[in-house]
N, C-alpha and C positions, 0 to 999 in steps of 0.2 A: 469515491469514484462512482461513474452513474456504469450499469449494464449495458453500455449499449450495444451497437455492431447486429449481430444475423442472430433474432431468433426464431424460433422455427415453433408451427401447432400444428395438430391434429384435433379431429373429433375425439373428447373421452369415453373410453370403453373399459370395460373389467381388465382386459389385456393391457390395455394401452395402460392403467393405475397399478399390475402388480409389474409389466414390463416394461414397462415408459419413461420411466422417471429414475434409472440409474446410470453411474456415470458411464458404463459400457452400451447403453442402449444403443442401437441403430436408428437415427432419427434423418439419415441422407431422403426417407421418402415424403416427409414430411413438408408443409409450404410453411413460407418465410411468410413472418408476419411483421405488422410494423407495433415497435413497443417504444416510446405512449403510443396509443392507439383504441379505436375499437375494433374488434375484427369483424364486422360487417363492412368496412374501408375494405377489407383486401379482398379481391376477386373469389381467391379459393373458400372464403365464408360470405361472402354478400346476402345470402338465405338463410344461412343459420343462426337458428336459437340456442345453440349449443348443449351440453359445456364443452370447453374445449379442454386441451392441455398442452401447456406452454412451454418449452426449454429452450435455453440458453447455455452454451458451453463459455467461459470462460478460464482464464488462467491470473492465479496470485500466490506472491507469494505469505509463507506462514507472518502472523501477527509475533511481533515481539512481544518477550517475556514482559509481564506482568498489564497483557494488552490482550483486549476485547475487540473480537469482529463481530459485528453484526451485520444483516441484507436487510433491508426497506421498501418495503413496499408501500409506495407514498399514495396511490390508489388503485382498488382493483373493484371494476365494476362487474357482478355489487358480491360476491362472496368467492374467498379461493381457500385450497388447501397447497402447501408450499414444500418442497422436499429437496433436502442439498445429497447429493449423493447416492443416491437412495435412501435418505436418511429423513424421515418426518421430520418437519421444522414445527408444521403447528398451521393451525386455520385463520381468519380472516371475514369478519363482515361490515359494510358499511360502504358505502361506494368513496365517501366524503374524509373518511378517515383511515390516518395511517397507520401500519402497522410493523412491528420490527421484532427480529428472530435472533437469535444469540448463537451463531456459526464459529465459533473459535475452535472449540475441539475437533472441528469437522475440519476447519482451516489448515489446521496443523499438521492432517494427514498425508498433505499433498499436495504440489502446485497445479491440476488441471482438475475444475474442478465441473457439475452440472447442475444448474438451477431446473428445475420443473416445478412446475404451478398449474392446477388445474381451477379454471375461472369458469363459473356458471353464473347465470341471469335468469332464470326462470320466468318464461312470462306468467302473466298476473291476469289472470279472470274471477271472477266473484271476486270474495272478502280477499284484499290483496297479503302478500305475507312480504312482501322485498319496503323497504325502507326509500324508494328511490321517487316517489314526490310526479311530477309533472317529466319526469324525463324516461319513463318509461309507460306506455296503454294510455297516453294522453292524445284525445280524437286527434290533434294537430298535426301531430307527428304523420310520419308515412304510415301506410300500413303494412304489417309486418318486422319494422326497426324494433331493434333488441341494441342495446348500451353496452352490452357485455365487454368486455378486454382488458387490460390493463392499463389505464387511461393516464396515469402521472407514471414518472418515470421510478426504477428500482435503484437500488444505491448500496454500496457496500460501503463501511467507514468501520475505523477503529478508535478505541476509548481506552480507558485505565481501565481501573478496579468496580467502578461506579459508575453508571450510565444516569445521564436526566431522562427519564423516560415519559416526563409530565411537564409540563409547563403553564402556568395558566397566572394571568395577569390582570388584574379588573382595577380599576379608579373608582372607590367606591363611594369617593364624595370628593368636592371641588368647589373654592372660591376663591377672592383677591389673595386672602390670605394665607391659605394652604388646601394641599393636598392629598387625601388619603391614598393611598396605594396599596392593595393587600396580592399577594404573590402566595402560590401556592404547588410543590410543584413534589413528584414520586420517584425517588433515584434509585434503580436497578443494582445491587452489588451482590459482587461473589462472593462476599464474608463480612467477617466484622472488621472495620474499620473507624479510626477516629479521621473525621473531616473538619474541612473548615470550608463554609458557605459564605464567597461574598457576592453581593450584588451591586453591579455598577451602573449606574443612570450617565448616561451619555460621557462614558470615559470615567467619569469620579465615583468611587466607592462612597455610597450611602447607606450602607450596612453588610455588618460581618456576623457572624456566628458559627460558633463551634460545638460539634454535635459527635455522637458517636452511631455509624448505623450497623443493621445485623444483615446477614445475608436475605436475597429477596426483595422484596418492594418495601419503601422505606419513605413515610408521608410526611412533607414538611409544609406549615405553614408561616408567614411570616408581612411585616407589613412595614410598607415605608412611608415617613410625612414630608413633604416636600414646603418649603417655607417660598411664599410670595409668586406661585406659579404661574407660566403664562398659558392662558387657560385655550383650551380648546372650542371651538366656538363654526356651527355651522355657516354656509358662507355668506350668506345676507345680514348677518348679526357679528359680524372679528373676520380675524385668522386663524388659521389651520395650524400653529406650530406643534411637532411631533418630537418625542421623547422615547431615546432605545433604554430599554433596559436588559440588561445582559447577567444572565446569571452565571458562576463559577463553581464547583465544585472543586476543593485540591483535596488530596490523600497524600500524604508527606511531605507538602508543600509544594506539589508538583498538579496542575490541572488534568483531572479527570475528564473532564465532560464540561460543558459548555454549553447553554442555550440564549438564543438572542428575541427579544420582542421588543416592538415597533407601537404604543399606545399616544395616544392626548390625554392629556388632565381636563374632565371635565364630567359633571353630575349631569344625572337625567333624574328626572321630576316626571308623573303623570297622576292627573288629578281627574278623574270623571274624563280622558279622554283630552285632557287638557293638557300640552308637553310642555314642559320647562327645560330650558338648557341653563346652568350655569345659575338659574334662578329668574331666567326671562322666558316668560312662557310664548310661544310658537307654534303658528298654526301651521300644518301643514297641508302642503299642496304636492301631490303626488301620482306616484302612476306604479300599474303592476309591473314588475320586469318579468319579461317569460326565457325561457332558457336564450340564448342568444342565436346560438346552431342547435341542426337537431343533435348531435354527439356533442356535450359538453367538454371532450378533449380537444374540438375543433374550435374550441372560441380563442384565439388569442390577443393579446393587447392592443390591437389596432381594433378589434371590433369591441371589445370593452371602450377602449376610447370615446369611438363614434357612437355609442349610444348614450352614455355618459354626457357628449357634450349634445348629444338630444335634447336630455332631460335638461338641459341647463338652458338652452335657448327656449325651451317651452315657457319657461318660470317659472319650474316647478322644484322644489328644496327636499323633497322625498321620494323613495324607491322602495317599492314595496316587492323584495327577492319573493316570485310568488313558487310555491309547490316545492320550492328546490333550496339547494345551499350551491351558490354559484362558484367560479375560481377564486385561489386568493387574489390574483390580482385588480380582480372587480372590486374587494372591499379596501384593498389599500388603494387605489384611485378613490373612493370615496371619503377617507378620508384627507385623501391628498386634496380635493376639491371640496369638502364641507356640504355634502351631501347624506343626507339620514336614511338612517336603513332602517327598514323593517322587516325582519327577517322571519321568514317561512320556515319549520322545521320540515323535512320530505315527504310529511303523512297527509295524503290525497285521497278522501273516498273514504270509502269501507276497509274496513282490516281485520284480521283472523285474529283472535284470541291470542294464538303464540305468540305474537308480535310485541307485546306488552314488555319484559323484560329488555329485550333487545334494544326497544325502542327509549326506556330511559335511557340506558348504557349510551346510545346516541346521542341524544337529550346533553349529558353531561360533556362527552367527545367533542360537542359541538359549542359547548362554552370555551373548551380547549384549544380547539382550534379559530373562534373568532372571537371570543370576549375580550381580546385585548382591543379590537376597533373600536375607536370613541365615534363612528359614525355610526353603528350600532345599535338603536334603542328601545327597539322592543321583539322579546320571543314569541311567536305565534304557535302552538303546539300542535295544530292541526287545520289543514283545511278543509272545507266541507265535506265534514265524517260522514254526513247522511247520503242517501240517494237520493238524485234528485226526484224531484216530487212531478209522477208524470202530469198530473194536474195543475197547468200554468192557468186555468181561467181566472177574471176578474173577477168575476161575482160575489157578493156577499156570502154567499156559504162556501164556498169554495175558497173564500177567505179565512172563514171562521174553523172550516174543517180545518187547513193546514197549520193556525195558528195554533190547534190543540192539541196536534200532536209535538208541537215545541218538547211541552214538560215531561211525555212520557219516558221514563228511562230508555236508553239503551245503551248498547254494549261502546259504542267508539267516543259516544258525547258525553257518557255519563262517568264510563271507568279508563277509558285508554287514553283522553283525551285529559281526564286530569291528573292522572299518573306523571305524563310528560310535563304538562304546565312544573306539579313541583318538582320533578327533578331539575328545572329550568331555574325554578325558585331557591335551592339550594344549591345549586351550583353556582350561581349569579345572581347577586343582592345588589349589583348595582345598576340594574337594569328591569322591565316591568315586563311579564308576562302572562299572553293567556291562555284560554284554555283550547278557542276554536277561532276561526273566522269564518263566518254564514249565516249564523242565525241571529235575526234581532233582537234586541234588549227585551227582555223579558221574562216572568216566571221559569223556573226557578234562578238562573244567571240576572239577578239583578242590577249585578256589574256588570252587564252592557258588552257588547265586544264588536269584532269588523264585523258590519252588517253586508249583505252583496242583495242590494238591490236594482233591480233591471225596469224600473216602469219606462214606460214607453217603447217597452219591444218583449217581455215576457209576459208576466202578469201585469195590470193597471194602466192607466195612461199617467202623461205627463202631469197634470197638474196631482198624481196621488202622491206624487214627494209632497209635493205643498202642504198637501191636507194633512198627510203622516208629519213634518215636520209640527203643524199646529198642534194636531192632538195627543201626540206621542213624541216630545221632544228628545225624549230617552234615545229613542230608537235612531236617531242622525245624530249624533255625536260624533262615530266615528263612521265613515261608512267605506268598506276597502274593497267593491268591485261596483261597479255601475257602467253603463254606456247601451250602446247598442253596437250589432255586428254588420257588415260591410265587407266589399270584395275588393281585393286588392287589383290592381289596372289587369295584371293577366294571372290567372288559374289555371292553369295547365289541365286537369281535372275538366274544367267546364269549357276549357276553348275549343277541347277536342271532343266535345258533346258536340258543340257547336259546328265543327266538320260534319259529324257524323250523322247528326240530328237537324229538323227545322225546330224551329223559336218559334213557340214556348215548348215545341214536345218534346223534349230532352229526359233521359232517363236520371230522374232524382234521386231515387233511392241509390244507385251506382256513385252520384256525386257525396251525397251523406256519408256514403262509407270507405270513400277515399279521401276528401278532400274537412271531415267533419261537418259539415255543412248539417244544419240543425234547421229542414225542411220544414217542420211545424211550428217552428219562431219568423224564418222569413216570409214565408205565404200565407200566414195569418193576417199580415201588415202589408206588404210588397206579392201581392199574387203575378207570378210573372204575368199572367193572362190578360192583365189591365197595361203593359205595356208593348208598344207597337217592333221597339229591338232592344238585347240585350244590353246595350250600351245604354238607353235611357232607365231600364230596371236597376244596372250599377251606379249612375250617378242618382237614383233616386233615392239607395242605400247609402250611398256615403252624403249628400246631403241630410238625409233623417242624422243618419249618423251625429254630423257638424253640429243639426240643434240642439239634440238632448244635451250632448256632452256639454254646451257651452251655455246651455239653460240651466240644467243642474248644477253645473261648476257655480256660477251664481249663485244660484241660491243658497247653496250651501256655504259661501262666502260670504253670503248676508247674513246667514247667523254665526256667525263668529264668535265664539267664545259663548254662544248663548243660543243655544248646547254644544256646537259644531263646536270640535278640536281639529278636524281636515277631514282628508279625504284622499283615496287613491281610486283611478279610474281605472278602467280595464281598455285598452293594455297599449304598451309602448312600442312593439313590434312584433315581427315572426320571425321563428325560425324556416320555414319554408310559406310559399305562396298558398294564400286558405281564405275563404271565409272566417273572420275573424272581427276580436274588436279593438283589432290593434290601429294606430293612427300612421303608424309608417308598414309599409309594405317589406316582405322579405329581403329586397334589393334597397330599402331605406326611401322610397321615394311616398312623399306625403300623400297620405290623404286628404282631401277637403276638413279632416276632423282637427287635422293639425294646425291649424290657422287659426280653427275654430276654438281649439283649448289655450292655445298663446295669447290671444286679447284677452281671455275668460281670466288667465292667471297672470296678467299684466299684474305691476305692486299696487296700484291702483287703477278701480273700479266703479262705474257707475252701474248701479243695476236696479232696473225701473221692473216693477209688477209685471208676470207677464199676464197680455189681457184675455179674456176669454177668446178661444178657438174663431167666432163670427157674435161679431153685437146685430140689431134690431135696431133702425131705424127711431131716435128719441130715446134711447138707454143712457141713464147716469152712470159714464164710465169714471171710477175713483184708482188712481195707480200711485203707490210709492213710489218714489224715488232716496235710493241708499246712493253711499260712498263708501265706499271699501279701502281701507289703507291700511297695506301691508309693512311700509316702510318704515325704519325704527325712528323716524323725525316725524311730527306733527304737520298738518299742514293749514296753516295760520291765516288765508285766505281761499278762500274755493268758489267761484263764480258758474252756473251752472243754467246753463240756455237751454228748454226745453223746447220744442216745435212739433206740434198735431197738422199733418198734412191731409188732405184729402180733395177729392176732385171739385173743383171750384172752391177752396179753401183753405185756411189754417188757422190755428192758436197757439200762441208764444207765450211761455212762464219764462221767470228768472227767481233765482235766487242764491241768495252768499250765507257762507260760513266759515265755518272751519272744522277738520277733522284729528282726533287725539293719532296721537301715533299708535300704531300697530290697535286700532282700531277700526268701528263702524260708525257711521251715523246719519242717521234718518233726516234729509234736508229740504225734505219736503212734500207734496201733495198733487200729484195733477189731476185736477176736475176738467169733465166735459160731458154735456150733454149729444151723442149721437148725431151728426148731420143727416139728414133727407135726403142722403148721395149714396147711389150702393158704385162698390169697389173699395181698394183698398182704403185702410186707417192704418197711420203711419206716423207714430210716436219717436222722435231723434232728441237725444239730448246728448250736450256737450255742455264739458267740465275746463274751467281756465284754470291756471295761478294764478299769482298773485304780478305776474309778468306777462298776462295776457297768452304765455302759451298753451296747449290743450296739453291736459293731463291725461283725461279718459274721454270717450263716447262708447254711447250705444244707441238701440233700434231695436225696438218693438215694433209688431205690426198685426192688423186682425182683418176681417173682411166683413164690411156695412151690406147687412139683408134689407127685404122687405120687413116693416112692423108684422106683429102677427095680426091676424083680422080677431 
C-alpha cells in the first residue's frame, strides 16, 4: 500500500527531532504538505531551503506470522533520516535512489501507527557536496529553487522470511544466435534458511537454484543463455521487442519475495567513439536533454512523451540524459521507441572531497536501478568537474594557456572522476564508460571523451571546427555539447526590463542573475547597441543560432566514421523561459534552430564546403561536395545539380553516383573563378534518385568584394 492521504511538515528544529517525531506528538499546528512532492509547491514552504520534517499518521494492522513489514521510500530529495514511532528506522541518501526499513517488530505493537522523516537539501555553493547533478544551483533554474521533499511516493508491503533487496539485470552480449544474461541480486533474511531461486523469462522458468542463506544480506550471482533471440535493435536499424524477467525467491516452497525487470537482448560495442549495436555500428545523432520541469516530481508521461516524440521528428536516434538521472518512465519509453541513451551520472562542477565514497555507492545504485534498459549505452561519470575558464578569448596564447592546464592534476578530474568511471566499470561490463564529459582528447586521456565545444559563440569562430577537425581529428570524435544561445519568443526576466527600461539600457547584470543570461558571451557577438529594437536583436540570436547548429551538424556528419562517431548538440528544451541553447522554448514552441537541425539530420545529406566569410573579385573558389547516408540501404544512383548564382549570372555542375549504406562519399568538386559582380555568391545543389525525386539539397552562400588594390 502507498502512504498517502494528509501529511503534515514543519521547519526541523532540535525540539521539533527530540519531540516531533513520536506517535503522541502534537502536529494539529503543522501545514499539510503534498507527498510526491516538493515542498517548495506548497505555499507554507515556497522560500524554504529547509530541512524540514515530515509525518504522517496512518493505521494497520500487525503482519502475519512469519511475515516481514517493511516502509519505502522510493525517493527523497536528496537526504532523510526516518523514525516509525518514535522509533529510529535509519538514514537515506541519493535523490535517485530507494531505500527501505524493516518495520515489523514496530508493526506488531499496534494498529495506529506515525511515520516522521526529516528531509534536507542543502544548497550548494563552492565545491558542491549533494549528488544532485543540473537539478539543483544550475543558472537555469529560478533563483532561489531548492528540490528538497519527498518526490516519489512511500509504500508499505509485506514479505516472508527473505526480502530481494537488489536486483540488477544486464545483457552482457547478444546475437542471431544467443544470449547472455547475467542477473545479480542481494536478499535481506532473518536467519538461516534453505531457498530455492527461480527465474522466469516472460512466464517460462529458465533457471532454478537451490541455495542456503544466513541471516543479513546474502549476495547472489547468476546467468542465463537464451538460444535464437529476438534482438533488441534501435529504431532506424529493427524492433524494439522487450523481455520481463521476474525473479522468485520461495522458503518452504512458499514465495518470499519477488522482483520483476523489463530488458532487450542486445550488445553495445564502442570503438574509438565508434557504437555498435548488435555488431552494426551507428552513428549517432543526438541532443542534451536537460531536466524536463524545474522539479523533477513534476515531469509526468505526457511531458516525457512530447519531448521524446521531439527528438524523433528532428531525426535524431540519441539523447544524451544531461547532469541528471531522469524518471523511470523516460528510460522505458526509450526503450519502448528505440532511442539511445547516454546517460549522465549527477556530478556537475566541482565537488568536496567527502563526496567521493558516496558517489561510487551511487555509481553502482545506478546500474541497479537502469542497467536493465537496452537503450542505455553509455556511463558518463562526470560533467564538467572543472571551472569554467573565465578566459573565453581566441587568441593563440589564450589557447595555448588553457590547453596546458588539461594535464595538471586535480582533485575532481583526476581522483573523483575516476573512482566513479570504475565503479561504473564493475558494476556494468556490458556497457562503456567514462570518466568526464568537457575536455578534449588529449594528454594524459588519450581515450578521448565528450568534448563541449562552442566555436562561433565562445572561444573561436566557425570555421575553427574545421581546422580543429583537420589537425586534431582525435578531438571530434565524439563531441556532446555545441551550439550557441538564444532567447526564447518571451522572457519574463527581460520583457519586464523592457517595461521598466529603454532599449538597449536595461539593467544586465539583474537579467544574468535571474534569468542565467551569460552577458559576456552574448555582447561579444550580438552587442544589443548595433540593433535598432529588441525584437531584431532576438531574431538575430536565434538566426546565428539556426547557422552554426546546422553548419556543425554537417560537418561533423561529413566525417563520419572518420573520426566522428556523433554528436549531441546543446539542448532540446527548457525547463522555464531563459536565455538558452535549447531549440524549443519552455512552452515547446520552435525556434528557428529547429528547422535548422531537422534538414541537418535528414538520413540523407548534401553537404558542400562552406565558402569563406566574403571572396575578392577573381578568387579560385574550390568547394567539396559530400553525400551523407544514414540509411541501412545503399543508394545505387545519386544525380546531383549544382547551380553558382550571382548578379547577372551562373554555373551549373552535374554529377552521378552512388552511395554505400550507412556511409559517405565524396561526389565531387566545384570550381569557380570569382565574378567582377559584388553581392551575393550563391551555391544550390540538389540530389535526385534514381526516380527523379529529391533526396537532399543545400545552399551555401558568401558576399563578392572589391579585389584588393
Amino acid at each position: 500500500m502507498e502512504l498517502e492521504g494528509r501529511w503534515v511538515a514543519t521547519r526541523a528544529t532540535d525540539d521539533i527531532r527530540r519531540f516531533g517525531i513520536g506517535l503522541d506528538s502534537d502536529d494539529s499546528s503543522w501545514s499539510e504538505v503534498t507527498v510526491p512532492g516538493h515542498w517548495q509547491h506548497d505555499a507554507a514552504f515556497e522560500n524554504c531551503a529547509g530541512p524540514l520534517m515530515y509525518r504522517h499518521r496512518f493505521t494497520s494492522s500487525p503482519p502475519g506470522e512469519g511475515r516481514r513489514r517493511w516502509v519505502m521510500f522510493d525517493g527523497i530529495f536528496y537526504q532523510g533520516d526516518a523514525w516509525l514511532d518514535g522509533a529510529y528506522l535509519g538514514d537515506s541518501e541519493g535523490y535517485f535512489v530507494p531505500h527501505s526499513f524493516d518495520i515489523t517488530q514496530l508493526a506488531r505493537i499496534g494498529d495506529e501507527h506515525v511515520l516522521a522523516v526529516e528531509v534536507t537539501c542543502p544548497g550548494q555553493t563552492g565545491a558542491r557536496t549533494n549528488i544532485t547533478g543540473v537539478l539543483q544551483e544550475w543558472d537555469v533554474l529560478p533563483a532561489g529553487w531548492n528540490p528538497g521533499g519527498i518526490w516519489r511516493s512511500v509504500q508499505m508491503f509485506d514479505t516472508g522470511p527473505i526480502r530481494i533487496d537488489r536486483l540488477r539485470v544486464l545483457c552482457r552480449d547478444a546475437d542471431e544466435r544467443r544470449a547472455h544474461v547475467v542477473l545479480s541480486a542481494t536478499f535481506d533474511s532473518d536467519g538461516h534458511h534453505d531457498v530455492t531461486i527461480l527465474t522466469r523469462r516472460d512466464d517460462e522458468i529458465v533457471h532454478e537454484q537451490r541455495s542456503a542463506v544466513a541471516k543479513g544480506m546474502n549476495e547472489f550471482e547468476w546467468s542465463v543463455d537464451i538460444r535464437d533471440p529476438d534482438l533488441w535493435w534501435p529504431y532506424e536499424m529493427g524492433d524494439q521487442p522487450l523481455t520481463e524477467f521476474v525473479v522468485e525467491v520461495l522458503v518452504d516452497g512458499e514465495i518470499s519475495d519477488q522482483r520483476l525487470q523489463r530488458t532487450g537482448l542486445r550488445q553495445i560495442q564502442h570503438n574509438d567513439w565508434i557504437f555498435s549495436v548488435n555488431g552494426e555500428r551507428i552513428f549517432l545523432r543526438g541532443v542534451n536533454v536537460m531536466p524536463i520541469t524545474v522539479g523533477l516530481g513534476d515531469t509526468d508521461d505526457a511531458a516525457i512523451e512530447r519531448d521524446l516524440q521531439h527528438v524523433l521528428d528532428l531525426g535524431l536516434n540519441t539523447v544524451r540524459v544531461h547532469g541528471h538521472i531522469n524518471r523511470r518512465g523516460f528510460y522505458d519509453r526509450t526503450d519502448e521507441l528505440g532511442i539511445l541513451v547516454l546517460q549522465d551520472f549527477p556530478l556537475e562542477g566541482t565537488h568536496a572531497r567527502s563526496v567521493r565514497t558516496r558517489a561510487v555507492s551511487q555509481a553502482s545504485a545506478a546500474v541497479d536501478q537502469l542497467g536493465h534498459h537496452p537503450s542505455i549505452v553509455l556511463w558518463s561519470a562526470h560533467n564538467e568537474p572543472a571551472s569554467p575558464d573565465p578566459d573565453q578569448r581566441s587568441d593563440w596564447r589564450s589557447r595555448v594557456r588553457r590547453a596546458a592546464k588539461q594535464p595538471v592534476p586535480a582533485w575532481n578530474r583526476t581522483a573523483l572522476d575516476r573512482w566513479v568511471k570504475r565503479a561504473f566499470e564493475q558494476s556494468d561490463p556490458s556497457r562503456p564508460a567514462i570518466a568526464r564529459s568537457s575536455l578534449l582528447a588529449g594528454l594524459p586521456w588519450v581515450d578521448g571523451e565528450g568534448g563541449h565545444l562552442w566555436f562561433d559563440w565562445r572561444p573561436g569562430e566557425g570555421t575553427d571546427l574545421e581546422r580543429l577537425a583537420r589537425r586534431t581529428p582525435r578531438a571530434v570524435r565524439y563531441i556532446s555539447e555545441f551550439g550557441t544561445e538564444s532567447l526564447s519568443a518571451s522572457v519574463p526576466a527581460l520583457d519586464q526590463q523592457l517595461v521598466d527600461h529603454v532599449w538597449p539600457d536595461l539593467d544586465w547584470g539583474a537579467l544574468e542573475d535571474a534569468d542565467g543570461y551569460h552577458r559576456a558571451d552574448v555582447h561579444s557577438r550580438f552587442p544589443p547597441t548595433d540593433f535598432a529594437t529588441p525584437d531584431a536583436w532576438r531574431t538575430a540570436l536565434q538566426e546565428h543560432q539556426a547557422t552554426v547548429l546546422r553548419s556543425q551538424i554537417e560537418l561533423l556528419r561529413r566525417h563520419k566514421y572518420r573520426p566522428t562517431g556523433g554528436f549531441c548538440f546543446s539542448s532540446l528544451a527548457d525547463p522555464v523561459a531563459a536565455m538558452s541553447t535549447s531549440v524549443l522554448d519552455a512552452e515547446r514552441i520552435p525556434k528557428p534552430a529547429y528547422s535548422a537541425v531537422r534538414a541537418a539530420c535528414a538520413p540523407i545529406i548534401v553537404v558542400v564546403d562552406a565558402p569563406p566569410g566574403w571572396v575578392n573579385a577573381g578568387d579560385a573558389v574550390c568547394l567539396a561536395v559530400h553525400v551523407v547516408n544514414d540509411e541501412r540501404t545503399p543508394i545505387d544512383a545519386i544525380d546531383l545539380v549544382a547551380t553558382a548564382r550571382w548578379a547577372g549570372g551562373s554555373k551549373r555542375w552535374t554529377f552521378t553516383g552512388s552511395v554505400e549504406a550507412d556511409d559517405v562519399a565524396r561526389v565531387g568538386t566545384l570550381e569557380l573563378t570569382v565574378p567582377d559582380t559584388l553581392g551575393e555568391l550563391a551555391i544550390e545543389v540538389l540530389a535526385t534518385g534514381i526516380d527523379g525525386a529529391a533526396i537532399a539539397a543545400n545552399r551555401v552562400a558568401t558576399a563578392v568584394t572589391l579585389p584588393p588594390n
